[in-house]
ZAMARGU-4260 file (C-alpha; in steps of 0.2 Angstrom, whole numbers, plus 5000, padded with zeros to 4 digits):
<rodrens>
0) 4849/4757/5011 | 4847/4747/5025 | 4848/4732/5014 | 4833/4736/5010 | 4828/4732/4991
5) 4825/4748/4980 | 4827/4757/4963 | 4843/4760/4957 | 4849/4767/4941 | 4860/4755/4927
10) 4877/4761/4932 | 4875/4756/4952 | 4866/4741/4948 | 4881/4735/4938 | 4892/4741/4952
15) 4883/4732/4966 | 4881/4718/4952 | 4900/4716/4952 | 4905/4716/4967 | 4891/4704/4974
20) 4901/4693/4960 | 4918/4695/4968 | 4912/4694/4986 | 4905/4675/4980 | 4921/4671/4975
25) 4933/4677/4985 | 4924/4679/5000 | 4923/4695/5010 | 4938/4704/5012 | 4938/4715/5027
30) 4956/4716/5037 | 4956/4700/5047 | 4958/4705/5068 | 4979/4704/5073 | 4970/4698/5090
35) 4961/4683/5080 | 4975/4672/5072 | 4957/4661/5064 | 4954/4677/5054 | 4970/4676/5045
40) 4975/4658/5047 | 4972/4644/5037 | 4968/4625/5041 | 4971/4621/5023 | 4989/4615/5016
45) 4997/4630/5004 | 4998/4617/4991 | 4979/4612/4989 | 4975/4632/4992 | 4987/4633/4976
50) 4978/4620/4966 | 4960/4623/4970 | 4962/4641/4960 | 4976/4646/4951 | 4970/4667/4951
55) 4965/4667/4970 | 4978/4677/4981 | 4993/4668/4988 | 4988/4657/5001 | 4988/4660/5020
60) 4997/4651/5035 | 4993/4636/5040 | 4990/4632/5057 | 4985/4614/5066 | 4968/4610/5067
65) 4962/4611/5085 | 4975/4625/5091 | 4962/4640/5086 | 4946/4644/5094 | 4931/4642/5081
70) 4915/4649/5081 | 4907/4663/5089 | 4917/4670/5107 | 4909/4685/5115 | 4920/4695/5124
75) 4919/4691/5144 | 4914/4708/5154 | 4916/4704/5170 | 4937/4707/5180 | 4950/4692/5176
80) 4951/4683/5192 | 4967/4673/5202 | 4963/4662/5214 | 4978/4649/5222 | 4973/4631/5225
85) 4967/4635/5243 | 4953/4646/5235 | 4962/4664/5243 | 4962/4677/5228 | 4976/4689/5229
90) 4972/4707/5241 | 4956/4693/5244 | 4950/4691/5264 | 4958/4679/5271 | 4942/4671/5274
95) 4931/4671/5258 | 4934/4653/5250 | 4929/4645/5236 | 4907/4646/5233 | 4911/4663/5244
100) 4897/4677/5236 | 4911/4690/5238 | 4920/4692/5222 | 4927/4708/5222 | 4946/4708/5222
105) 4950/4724/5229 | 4961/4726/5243 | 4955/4729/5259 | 4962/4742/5272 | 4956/4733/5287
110) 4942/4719/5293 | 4924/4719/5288 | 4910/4715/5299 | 4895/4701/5296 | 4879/4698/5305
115) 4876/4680/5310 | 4858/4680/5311 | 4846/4664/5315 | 4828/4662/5310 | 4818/4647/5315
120) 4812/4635/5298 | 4797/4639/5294 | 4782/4629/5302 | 4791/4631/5319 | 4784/4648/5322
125) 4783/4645/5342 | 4802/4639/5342 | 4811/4646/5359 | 4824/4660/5352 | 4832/4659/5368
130) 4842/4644/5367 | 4850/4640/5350 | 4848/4623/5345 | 4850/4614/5330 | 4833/4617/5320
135) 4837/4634/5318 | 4843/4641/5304 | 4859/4652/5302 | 4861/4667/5290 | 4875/4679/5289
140) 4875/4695/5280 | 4889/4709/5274 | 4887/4722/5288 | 4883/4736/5281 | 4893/4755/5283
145) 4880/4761/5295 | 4879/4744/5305 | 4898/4744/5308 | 4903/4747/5325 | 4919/4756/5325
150) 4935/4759/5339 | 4927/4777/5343 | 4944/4788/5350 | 4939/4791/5368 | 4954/4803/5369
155) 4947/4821/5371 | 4952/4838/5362 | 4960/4844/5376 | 4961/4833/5391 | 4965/4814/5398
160) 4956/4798/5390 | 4941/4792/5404 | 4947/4784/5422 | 4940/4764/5423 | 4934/4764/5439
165) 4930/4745/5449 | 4915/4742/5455 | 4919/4726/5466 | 4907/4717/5455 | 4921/4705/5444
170) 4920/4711/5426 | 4910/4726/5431 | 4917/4744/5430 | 4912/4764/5431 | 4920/4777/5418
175) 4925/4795/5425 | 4926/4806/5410 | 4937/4821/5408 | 4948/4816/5425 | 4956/4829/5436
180) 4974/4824/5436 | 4977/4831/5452 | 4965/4817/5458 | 4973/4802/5452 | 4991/4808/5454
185) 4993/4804/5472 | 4987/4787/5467 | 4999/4785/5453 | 5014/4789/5466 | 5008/4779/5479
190) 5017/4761/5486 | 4996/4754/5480 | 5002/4741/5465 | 4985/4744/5458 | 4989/4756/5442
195) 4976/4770/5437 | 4968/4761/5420 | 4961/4774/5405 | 4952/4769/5391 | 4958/4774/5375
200) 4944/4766/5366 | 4932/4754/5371 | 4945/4739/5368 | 4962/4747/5373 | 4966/4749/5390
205) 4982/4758/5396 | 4987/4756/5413 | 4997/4770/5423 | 5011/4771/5438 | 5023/4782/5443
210) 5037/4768/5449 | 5053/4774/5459 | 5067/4761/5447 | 5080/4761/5464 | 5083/4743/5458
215) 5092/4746/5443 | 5094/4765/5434 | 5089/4774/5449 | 5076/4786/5441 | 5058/4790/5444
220) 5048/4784/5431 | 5028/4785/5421 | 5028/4767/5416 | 5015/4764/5402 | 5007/4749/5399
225) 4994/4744/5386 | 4981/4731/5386 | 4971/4728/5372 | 4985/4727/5358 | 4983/4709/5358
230) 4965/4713/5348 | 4972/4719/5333 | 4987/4709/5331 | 5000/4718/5337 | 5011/4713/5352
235) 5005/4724/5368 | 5017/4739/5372 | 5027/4747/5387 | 5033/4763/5387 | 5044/4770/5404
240) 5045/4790/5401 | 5056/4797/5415 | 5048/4806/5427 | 5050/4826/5427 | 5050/4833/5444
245) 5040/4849/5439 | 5025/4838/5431 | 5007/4841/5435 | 4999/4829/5423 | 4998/4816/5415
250) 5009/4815/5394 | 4994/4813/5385 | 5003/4812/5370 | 5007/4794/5377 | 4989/4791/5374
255) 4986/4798/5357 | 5004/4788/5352 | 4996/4772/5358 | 4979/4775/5348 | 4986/4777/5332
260) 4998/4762/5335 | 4982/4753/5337 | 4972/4762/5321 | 4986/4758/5310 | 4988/4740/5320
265) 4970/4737/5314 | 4973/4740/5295 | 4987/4727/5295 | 5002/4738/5302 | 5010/4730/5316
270) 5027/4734/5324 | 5039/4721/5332 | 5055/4720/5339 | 5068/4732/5333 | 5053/4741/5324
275) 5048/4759/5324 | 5037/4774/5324 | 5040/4790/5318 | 5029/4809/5325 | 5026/4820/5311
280) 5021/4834/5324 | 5029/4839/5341 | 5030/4825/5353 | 5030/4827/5372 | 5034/4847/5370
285) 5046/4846/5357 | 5050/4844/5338 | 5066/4833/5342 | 5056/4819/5348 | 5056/4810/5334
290) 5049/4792/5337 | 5050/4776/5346 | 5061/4760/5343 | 5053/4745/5351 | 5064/4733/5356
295) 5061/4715/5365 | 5071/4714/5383 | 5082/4702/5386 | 5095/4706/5401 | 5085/4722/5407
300) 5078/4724/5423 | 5060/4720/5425 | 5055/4720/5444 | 5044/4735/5446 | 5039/4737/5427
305) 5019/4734/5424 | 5022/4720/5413 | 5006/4715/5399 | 5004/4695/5394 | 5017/4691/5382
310) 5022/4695/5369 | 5027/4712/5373 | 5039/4726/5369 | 5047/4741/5374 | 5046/4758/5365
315) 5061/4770/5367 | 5059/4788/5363 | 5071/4793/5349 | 5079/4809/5343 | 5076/4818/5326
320) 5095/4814/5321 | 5094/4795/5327 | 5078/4792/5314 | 5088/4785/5299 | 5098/4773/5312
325) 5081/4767/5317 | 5075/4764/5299 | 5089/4758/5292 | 5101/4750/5304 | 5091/4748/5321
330) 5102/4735/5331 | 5115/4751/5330 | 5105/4762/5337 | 5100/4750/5351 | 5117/4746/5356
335) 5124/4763/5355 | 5111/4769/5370 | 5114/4754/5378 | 5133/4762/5379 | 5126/4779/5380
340) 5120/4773/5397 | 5133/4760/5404 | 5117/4748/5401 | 5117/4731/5391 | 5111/4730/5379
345) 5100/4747/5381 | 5090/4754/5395 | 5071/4752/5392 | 5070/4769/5399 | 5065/4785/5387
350) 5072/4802/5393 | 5066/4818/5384 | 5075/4832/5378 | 5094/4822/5379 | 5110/4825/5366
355) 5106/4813/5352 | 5118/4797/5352 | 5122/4802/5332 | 5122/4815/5322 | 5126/4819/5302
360) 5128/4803/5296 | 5145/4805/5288 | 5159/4793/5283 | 5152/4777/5285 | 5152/4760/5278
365) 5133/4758/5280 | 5134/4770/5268 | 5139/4756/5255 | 5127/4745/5261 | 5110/4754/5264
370) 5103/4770/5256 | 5101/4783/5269 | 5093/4796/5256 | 5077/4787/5250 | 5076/4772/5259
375) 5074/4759/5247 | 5087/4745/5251 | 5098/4742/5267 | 5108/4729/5275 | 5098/4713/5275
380) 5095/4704/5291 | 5089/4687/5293 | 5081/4680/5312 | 5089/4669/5321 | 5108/4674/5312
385) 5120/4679/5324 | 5140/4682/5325 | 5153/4677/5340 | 5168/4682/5339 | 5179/4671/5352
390) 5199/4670/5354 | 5205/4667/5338 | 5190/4660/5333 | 5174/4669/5324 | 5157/4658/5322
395) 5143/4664/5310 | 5130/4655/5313 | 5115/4649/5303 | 5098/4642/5308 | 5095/4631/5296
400) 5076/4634/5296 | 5082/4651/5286 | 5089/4641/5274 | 5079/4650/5259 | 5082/4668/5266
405) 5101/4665/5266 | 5100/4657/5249 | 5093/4675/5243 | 5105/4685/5250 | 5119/4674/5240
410) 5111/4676/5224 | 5108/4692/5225 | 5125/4696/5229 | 5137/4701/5217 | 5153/4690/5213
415) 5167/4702/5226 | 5154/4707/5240 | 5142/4699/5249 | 5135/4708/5266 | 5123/4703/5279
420) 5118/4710/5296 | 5116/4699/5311 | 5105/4699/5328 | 5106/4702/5344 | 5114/4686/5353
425) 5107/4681/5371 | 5120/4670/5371 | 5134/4682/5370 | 5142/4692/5386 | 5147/4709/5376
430) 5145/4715/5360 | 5152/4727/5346 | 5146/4746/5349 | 5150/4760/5335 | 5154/4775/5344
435) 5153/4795/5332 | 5164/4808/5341 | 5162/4824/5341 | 5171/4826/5325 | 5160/4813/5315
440) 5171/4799/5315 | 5164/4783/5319 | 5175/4771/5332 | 5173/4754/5339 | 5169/4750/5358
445) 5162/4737/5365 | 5147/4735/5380 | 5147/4719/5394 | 5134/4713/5405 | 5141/4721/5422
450) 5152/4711/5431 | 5154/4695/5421 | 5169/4690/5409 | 5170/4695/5392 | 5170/4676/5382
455) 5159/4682/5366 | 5156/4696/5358 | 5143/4699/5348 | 5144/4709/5328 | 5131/4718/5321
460) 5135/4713/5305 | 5148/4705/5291 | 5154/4709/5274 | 5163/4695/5264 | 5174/4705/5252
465) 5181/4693/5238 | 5194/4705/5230 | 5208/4699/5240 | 5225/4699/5227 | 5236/4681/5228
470) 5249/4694/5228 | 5246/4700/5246 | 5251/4685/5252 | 5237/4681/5261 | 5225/4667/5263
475) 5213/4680/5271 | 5211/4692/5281 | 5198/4695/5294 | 5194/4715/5305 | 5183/4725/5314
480) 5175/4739/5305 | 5162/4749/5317 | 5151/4737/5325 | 5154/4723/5313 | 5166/4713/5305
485) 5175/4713/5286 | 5181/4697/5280 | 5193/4698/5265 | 5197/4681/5256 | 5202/4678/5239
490) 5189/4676/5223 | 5189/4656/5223 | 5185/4656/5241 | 5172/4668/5238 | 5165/4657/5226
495) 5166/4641/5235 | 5159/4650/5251 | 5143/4653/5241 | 5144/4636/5235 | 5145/4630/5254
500) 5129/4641/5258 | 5119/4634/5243 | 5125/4615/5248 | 5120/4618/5268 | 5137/4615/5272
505) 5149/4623/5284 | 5165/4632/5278 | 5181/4638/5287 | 5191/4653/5283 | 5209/4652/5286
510) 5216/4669/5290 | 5235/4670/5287 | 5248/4671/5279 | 5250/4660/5265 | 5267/4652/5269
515) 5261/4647/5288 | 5256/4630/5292 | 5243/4635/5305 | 5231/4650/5302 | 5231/4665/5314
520) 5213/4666/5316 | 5198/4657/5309 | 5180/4661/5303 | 5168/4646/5305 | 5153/4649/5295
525) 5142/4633/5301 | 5122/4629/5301 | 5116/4625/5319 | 5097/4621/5325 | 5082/4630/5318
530) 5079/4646/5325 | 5064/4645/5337 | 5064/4659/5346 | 5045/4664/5342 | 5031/4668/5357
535) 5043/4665/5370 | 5030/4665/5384 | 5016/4664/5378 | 5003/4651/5384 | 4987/4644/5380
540) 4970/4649/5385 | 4963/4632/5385 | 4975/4623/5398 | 4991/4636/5399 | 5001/4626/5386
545) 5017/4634/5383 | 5019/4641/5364 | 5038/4644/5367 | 5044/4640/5350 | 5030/4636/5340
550) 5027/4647/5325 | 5011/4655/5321 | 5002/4669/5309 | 4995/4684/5315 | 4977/4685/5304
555) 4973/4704/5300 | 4961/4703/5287 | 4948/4690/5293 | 4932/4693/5295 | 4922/4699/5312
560) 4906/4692/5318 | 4893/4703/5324 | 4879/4698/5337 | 4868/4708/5344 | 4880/4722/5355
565) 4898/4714/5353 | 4909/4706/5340 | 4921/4690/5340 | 4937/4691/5331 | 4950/4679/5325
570) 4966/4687/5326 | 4979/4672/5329 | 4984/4653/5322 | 4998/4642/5332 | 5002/4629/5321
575) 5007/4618/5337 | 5010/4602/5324 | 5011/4600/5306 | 5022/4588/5298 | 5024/4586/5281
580) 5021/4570/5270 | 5027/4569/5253 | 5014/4555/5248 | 4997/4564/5259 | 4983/4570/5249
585) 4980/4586/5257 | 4991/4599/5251 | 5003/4609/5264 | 4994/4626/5258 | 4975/4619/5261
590) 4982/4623/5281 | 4976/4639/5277 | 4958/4636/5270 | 4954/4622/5286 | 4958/4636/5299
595) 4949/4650/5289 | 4931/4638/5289 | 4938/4632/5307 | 4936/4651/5311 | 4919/4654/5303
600) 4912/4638/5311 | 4918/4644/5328 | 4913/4662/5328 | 4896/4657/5319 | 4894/4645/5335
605) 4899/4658/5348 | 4889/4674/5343 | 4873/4670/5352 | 4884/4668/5367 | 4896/4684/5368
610) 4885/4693/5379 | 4888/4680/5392 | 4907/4678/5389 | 4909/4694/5390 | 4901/4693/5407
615) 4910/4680/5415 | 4925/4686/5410 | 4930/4674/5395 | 4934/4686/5380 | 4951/4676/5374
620) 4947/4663/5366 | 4956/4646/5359 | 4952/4632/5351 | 4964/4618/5347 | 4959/4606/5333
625) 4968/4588/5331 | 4968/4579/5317 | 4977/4563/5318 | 4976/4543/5315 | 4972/4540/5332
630) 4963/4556/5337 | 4952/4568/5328 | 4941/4582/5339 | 4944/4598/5347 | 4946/4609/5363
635) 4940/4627/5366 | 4945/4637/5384 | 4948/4652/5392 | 4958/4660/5407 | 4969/4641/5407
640) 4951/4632/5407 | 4941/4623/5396 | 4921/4631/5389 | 4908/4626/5399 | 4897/4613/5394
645) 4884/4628/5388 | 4894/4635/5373 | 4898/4616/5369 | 4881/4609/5359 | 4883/4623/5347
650) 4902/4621/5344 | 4899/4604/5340 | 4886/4606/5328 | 4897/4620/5319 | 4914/4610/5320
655) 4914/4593/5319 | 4908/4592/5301 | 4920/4603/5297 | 4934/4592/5307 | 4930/4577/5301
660) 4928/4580/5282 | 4946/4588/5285 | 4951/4571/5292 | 4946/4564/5278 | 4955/4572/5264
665) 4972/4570/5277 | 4973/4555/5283 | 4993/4555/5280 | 4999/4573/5287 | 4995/4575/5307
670) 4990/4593/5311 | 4987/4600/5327 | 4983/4618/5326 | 4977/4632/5338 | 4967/4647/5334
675) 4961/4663/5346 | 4949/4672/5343 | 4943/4687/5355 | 4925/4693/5360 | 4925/4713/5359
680) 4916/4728/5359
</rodrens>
């Protein structure tokens, strides 16, 4: 009935009449809701529930007063948000803060793109637009899908990426599409140090010479060299293909290789050292080209390479029964083509169609130590961790700014084995090579720089195997399996070795028997320096100041800024000086928030301008911001000088509010970072 009033007949008027009655007394009845502990719970002691009416139902729990929400609670509609104390949300950019319009949590595959645009206030219709000053105002705005310019492959169906050709005007250039190879190849074989350059895309560059290596592997090699890597956050790229005599052309597969490197670069997936690639197709003319290792040289030969601006690394050509080596225990593979080729520690020369340095993967004891069918775990390797093994004497040695890494490995380990791998070691003269013969066995060499003494070896790896019987009559005992090294010892040593690593301490291993008074041979595990082998030359924009050890983030989600033909893009953060202070108001992690809105304000400030950076050559970008007792400001430069006084008014009005309200929430924790930025295409 709507409760609506009507007619009813005696016997349902008695009906409703009776239960109106009983809904009076007891109250509706309906099933309480399990999600709503109000509904079921009561506020009133069971006692006075008991007394107030003898025939009411058995009282209910009690619950404090306060604990349960009261009243009316709609149910919120919109996605539960997290957002961490520096106002990041998880899968969030990196450069939406807190007030940001941008709510949506999903995860991004790449950058997004906004339009800084500036409008004049209004009542100053006959404002100059040609100069930006301070009375005009700035928007920005989502870019949307059609407004987004994109890295267009240059790369033909069936042919080599466009020839840039100079002009003799500085920063000016001509494009030759659809080259004739028989044109340029005189070029690339000629004494000229001048390289042929092809555009891969409008910000990738690789630059091409066919180089006679007389000084060190004797071979006629393409050397490949990208430039442009750098955009997207990955490390620029050198690849030196060996030179076949009946070759006509150029390997365009080079060139399609380096664009997806730098497509997947751009969505956040960057290769380093000891990284790889892997072809899902035919590769230079065959299916047994399988990928690349990348590697960082150390003792190579450089001379006549083409070498990019560090950071930089090399890229090996691999063989389809070498791929698992590459994914699951790289600095094997490496080492095994370095002996493959009487070259330490490898060449950085790729040649096609040669016997692969392994085959089956067999009886091995990576086997124990890293899944070779799926891929899901491997040996773990920590930086900076390296192994020398001396005359009598074996030093493990720990960075102590790896302190946490270790401290995960030991308890993740379980009580009899505990396995890590190790690093290469510039410091070492030779180091342990496993070896498959033809049977499928593996053996142990070892490789040596030429013509210098053997003092240390390196080792790949160590196992600390705490199963080791009292009865054996052994304190411990120490080997060399494959390319690394087993350490037995006893199950108390075991457990005070990871008592050792958890205290930061150093501990010796005795090896022996138990009766001698002096042990044949020892293993030191000790904590040295912090490892700071991190952007080993590479220098500044603003004044050439070397970065040799200081870390930094590569940014791959931040946001670009769009002016009206080309973009500006942060891609890089050095934190140059950050010291921490227990007692400073401004938490550690609010680093992240100042250089995201140092970012924003820099980029906001540039975009009327990239046109003319562009122009005078001055698309890498940094800007070092202090923030101390005694100095608060900041430096932007390029090409090893500072900005021109043109770029600065706007900079200033962008950066120093945001510098000085930083300074004032951080009075007690000196920083001194550096961010880059680059103005593209």
């Amino acid at each position: 009935m709507d409760n609506k009033e009507g007619r009813v007949c005696e016997a349902c008027r008695n009906a409703i009449s009776r239960a109106q009655s009983y809904e009076r007394l007891y109250g509706s009845r309906r099933s309480p809701n399990p999600n709503n502990p109000s509904e079921y719970c009561s506020i009133v002691p069971p006692l006075q529930q008991a007394q107030a009416n003898i025939n009411a139902p058995p009282p209910t729990v009690m619950v404090p007063v306060g604990v349960l929400k009261r009243g009316d609670s709609s149910r919120r509609t919109e996605p539960k948000q997290v957002m961490f104390s520096d106002g990041i949300r998880p899968g969030g950019d990196l450069t939406e803060l807190d007030g940001s319009e941008q709510r949506v949590l999903a995860k991004r595959t790449g950058r997004v793109q906004k339009k800084v645009e500036r409008q004049p206030p209004e009542g100053a219709a006959g404002t100059s637009t040609t100069e930006p000053s301070q009375s005009v105002m700035i928007k920005t705005r989502k870019v949307g899908p059609a407004e987004i310019t994109r890295n267009i492959c240059l790369i033909p169906d069936d042919g080599l990426p466009p020839v840039i050709l100079p002009t003799g005007v500085k920063g000016d250039y001509s494009i030759e599409e659809n080259p004739d190879p028989e044109k340029f190849m005189p070029q690339l074989k000629s004494d000229d140090p001048n390289p042929v350059v092809f555009a891969v895309n409008k910000n990738l560059f690789v630059l091409v010479k066919i180089l006679n290596l007389d000084c060190c592997v004797n071979r006629v090699c393409w050397c490949f060299t990208t430039k442009g890597m750098c955009t997207v956050g990955q490390e620029e790229m050198v690849i030196v293909l060996e030179y076949l005599p009946e070759e006509k052309t150029l390997p365009r597969d080079i060139f399609c290789h380096f664009n997806t490197v730098y497509e997947e670069a751009g969505k956040g997936n960057t290769v380093s050292d000891l990284g790889h690639t892997i072809f899902s197709q035919s590769f230079l003319g065959s299916r047994d080209h399988s990928g690349f290792l990348y590697i960082r040289p150390t003792f190579q030969c450089q001379q006549k390479l083409l070498l990019p601006s560090p950071p930089y690394i090399f890229g090996i050509l691999l063989q389809k029964w070498e791929t698992p080596w590459a994914k699951v225990f790289p600095i094997r593979l490496m080492l095994r083509l370095g002996a493959e080729y009487r070259y330490y520690p490898c060449p950085l020369i790729s040649v096609r169609y040669r016997k692969p340095v392994y085959e089956e993967i067999g009886h091995t004891i990576m086997n124990l130590l890293a899944d070779f069918r799926n891929f899901q775990y491997m040996l773990p390797q920590i930086k900076g961790v390296v192994i020398h093994m001396e005359d009598k004497k074996t030093f493990i040695n720990f960075p102590r700014n790896r302190y946490d890494d270790i401290l995960k490995i030991v308890n993740n380990s379980n009580d009899h084995v505990m396995a890590l791998g190790a690093c290469f070691s510039s410091e070492a003269d030779s180091h342990l090579v496993c070896i498959q013969n033809d049977e499928g066995n593996y053996q142990t060499q070892a490789i040596n720089i030429q013509n210098k003494t053997r003092k240390v070896t390196g080792s790949s790896f160590v196992v600390f195997n705490g199963a080791l019987k009292s009865s054996s009559g052994l304190t411990a005992k120490s080997s060399i399996v494959e390319d690394g090294l087993m350490v037995q010892i006893v199950p108390e040593s075991m457990v005070a070795l990871k008592q050792a690593l958890r205290d930061m301490k150093a501990y010796t291993i005795g090896c022996g028997s138990m009766g001698s008074s002096q042990s044949d041979e020892e293993v030191i595990i000790q904590w040295t320096e912090e490892d700071r082998n991190v952007n080993i030359g590479v220098k500044s924009p603003i004044d050439n100041l070397s970065m040799d050890g200081i870390e930094s983030i590569t940014i791959h989600n931040a946001t670009d800024f769009l002016g009206e033909t080309r973009i500006i893009r942060w891609v890089q953060v050095f934190f140059i000086r950050n010291e921490d202070a227990s007692n400073a108001r401004c938490e550690p992690v609010d680093l992240s928030r100042l250089a995201e809105t140092l970012a924003q304000a820099c980029c906001i400030a540039l975009t009327p301008y990239l046109d003319k950076l562009k122009e005078a050559t001055l698309t890498k970008i940094g800007l070092r911001v202090t923030i101390d007792d005694e100095n608060v400001g900041y430096e932007a430069g390029s090409n090893g000088q500072r900005l021109p006084s043109f770029y600065m008014n706007n900079l200033d009005n962008e950066l120093i509010p945001v510098i000085h309200n930083a300074a004032s929430r951080n009075q007690e924790a000196p920083v001194v970072m550096e961010l880059i930025f680059y103005v593209l295409d």
